[in-house]
N, C-alpha and C positions, 0 to 999 in steps of 0.2 A: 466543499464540504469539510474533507479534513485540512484543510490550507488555510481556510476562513470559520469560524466559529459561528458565524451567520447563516452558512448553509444548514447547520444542523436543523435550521426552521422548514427546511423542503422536505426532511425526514418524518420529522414531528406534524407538521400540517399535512402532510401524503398518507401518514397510519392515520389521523385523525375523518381524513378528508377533506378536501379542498373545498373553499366557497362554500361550507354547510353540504356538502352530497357525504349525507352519512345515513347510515343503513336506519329506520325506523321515523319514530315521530309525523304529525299527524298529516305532512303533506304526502306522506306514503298510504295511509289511510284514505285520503281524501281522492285516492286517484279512482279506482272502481266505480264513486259515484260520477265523478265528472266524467269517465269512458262510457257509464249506459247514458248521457244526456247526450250525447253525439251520436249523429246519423250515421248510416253506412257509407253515405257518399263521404262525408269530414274526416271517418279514420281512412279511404280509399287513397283520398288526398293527403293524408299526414304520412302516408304510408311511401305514396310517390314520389312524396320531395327528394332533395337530394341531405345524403348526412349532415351534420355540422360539423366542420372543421375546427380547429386548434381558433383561427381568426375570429367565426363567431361563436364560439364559446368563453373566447377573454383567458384564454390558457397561452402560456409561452411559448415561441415556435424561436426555429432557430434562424430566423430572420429579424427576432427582436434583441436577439442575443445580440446579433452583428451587427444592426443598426449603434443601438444603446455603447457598443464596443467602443464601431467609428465615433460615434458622436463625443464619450468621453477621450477619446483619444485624441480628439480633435482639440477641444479642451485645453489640453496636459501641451502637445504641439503648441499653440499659441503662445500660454503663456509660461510656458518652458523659452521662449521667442522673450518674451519682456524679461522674465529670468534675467537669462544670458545677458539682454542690453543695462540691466540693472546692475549686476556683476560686473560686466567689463566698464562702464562708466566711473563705478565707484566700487572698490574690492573691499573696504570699509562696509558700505549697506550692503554688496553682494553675501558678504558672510552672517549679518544679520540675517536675510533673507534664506541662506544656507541652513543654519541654527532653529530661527523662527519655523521654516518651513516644516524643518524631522520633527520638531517636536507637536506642529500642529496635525501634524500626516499621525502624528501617534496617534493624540489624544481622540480625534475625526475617526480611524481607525477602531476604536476602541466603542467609539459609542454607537458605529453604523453595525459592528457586529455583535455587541450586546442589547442592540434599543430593541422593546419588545414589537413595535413597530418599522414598517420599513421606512424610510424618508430618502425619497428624489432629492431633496434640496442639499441633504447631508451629503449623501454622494456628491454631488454635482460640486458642493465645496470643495470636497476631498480634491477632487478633479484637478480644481485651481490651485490648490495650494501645493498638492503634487507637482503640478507644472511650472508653477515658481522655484522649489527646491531643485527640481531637475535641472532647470535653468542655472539658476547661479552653482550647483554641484559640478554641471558640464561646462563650463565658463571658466573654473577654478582648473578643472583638471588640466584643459585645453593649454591654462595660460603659464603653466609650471616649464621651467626651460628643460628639453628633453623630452617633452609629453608632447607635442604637438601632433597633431594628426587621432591622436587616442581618441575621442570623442567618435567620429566616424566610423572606427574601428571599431569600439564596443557595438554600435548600432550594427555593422552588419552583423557581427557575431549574433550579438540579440536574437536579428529576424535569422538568422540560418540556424540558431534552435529551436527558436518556435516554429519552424517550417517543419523540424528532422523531426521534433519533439510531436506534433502532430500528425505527421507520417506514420508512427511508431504507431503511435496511442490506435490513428485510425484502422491500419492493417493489423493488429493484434501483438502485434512486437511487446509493447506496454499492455499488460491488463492491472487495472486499478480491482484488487481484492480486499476487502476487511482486513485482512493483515497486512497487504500493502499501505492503506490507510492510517492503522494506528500507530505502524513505524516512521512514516511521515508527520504525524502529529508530534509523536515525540519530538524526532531531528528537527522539526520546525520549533515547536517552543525551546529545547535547548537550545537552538541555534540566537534566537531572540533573545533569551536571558546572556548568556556571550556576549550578542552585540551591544547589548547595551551597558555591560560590564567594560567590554572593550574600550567604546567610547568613548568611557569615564576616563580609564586608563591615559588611550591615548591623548585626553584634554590635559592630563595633567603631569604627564614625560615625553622626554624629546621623541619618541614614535608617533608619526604623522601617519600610522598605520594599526598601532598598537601594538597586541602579541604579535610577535615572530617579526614584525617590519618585513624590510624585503629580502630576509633569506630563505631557505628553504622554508622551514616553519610556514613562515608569513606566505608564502606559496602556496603553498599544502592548505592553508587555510581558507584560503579564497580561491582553492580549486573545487574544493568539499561545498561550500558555498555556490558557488556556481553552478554545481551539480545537483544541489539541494534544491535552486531556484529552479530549473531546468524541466525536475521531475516534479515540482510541483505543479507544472503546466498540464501535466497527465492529471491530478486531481482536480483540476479547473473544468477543464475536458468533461471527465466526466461525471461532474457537478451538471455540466451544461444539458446533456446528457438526459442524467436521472431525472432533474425540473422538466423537460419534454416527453419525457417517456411517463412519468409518474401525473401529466397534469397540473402542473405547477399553473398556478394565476398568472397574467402576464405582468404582474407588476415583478415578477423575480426575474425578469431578463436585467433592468437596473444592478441587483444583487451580484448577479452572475458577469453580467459585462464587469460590474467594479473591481471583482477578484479577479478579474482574467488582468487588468490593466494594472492591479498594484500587482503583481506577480510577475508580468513584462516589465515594470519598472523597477520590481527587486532586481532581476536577471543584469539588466541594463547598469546598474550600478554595480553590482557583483564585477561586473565584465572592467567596468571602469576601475574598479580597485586590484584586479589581477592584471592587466595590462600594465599599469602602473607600476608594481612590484616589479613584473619583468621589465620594464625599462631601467629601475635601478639597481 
């Protein structure tokens, strides 16, 4: 919701109604005649069946959440896999690939959560091309003398906050409130205006890190960042969340897996760039 600018459509389509169940108009009208055309034995029978579940009503369950997860994760793994052989083959196109990939992850980014429609296929790109940057970004850092071993490091780290970070959220440690939200909104878009200033920066002075490099500063800042990705995962949560409890269509588990995996892959790089600092 507040992490991705795309959820703001589970809010907006849940006050509106989902799939057209909105109060009035004439299939509301229409129901009275079609109940006195039925017997008593047909409503005895409609009566007995059993409910409909989340499955067939085509509402999100949180089984499509974790499907949609894996399967984009799966993804991102692969060719995070050709990445890396890309990178370490040739560190020449590994950094085109580096380059290519942020800036396609932006622009991919930008259109899956402004398009007024949802698209699988955008996602699904997003996925690959994620998985490329990730690749040759973890390939680069891997191969710097002094850094070895980081790559594995950042991962575990990764998953032991998404683990704590989920623990938190579930036993009530974390409660995501409106005002916890719209302070998150801020720190996140300031945090993006920064990095992409930074960036710039560091393209074009010897800081292979930007502000602060690797002293304190540069610490401090990619610890705030780390933190910021971290608690973002409480906003994913309970994104995932509201889309099942509110009746979300099942096409927003895509939506919702996509923000869960760019979120773990911010983190994942966060981790990569404070390990780094602290090696030098």
């Amino acid at each position: 919701m507040a992490s991705n600018p795309a959820f703001n459509r589970l809010e907006k389509d849940a006050q509106g109604g989902y799939a057209g169940f909105r109060s009035g108009g004439q299939g509301m009208s229409a129901a009275p005649a079609a109940q006195d055309a039925m017997s008593a034995q047909q409503l005895q029978e409609m009566y007995n069946r059993e409910p409909a579940g989340p499955v067939q009503t085509d509402r999100v369950t949180m089984d499509d959440v974790i499907m949609k997860t894996l399967g984009l994760f799966a993804i991102v793994l692969v060719l995070g896999a050709v990445g890396w052989g890309i990178a370490a083959a040739s560190p020449a196109l590994g950094g085109m690939v580096w380059i290519g990939g942020m800036v396609a992850t932006l622009v991919l980014g930008l259109v899956i959560a402004f398009k007024k429609t949802l698209s699988v296929p955008l996602i699904v790109a997003y996925a690959v091309v994620e998985g490329l940057f990730v690749g040759a970004v973890s390939q680069f850092f891997n191969s710097v003398p002094g850094w070895e071993g980081i790559v594995p490091t950042a991962v575990l780290a990764t998953v032991s906050t998404f683990v704590g970070m989920f623990l938190a959220y579930r036993f009530g440690l974390i409660k995501v409130t409106a005002k916890f939200r719209r302070i998150m909104t801020m720190m996140i878009f300031g945090y993006a205006i920064f990095a992409v200033v930074n960036f710039v920066y560091a393209s074009f002075s010897s800081q292979p890190f930007g502000f602060g490099g690797t002293g304190m500063l540069g610490i401090g800042i990619s610890l705030f960042a780390v933190g910021l990705a971290a608690f973002s995962l409480a906003l994913d949560f309970d994104a995932i969340e509201y889309a099942i409890r509110s009746g979300a269509p099942q096409k927003y588990s895509w939506l919702l897996a996509h923000g869960l995996i760019v979120t773990v892959v911010w983190l994942y790089i966060e981790f990569l760039r404070l390990f780094a600092r602290l090696r030098e």
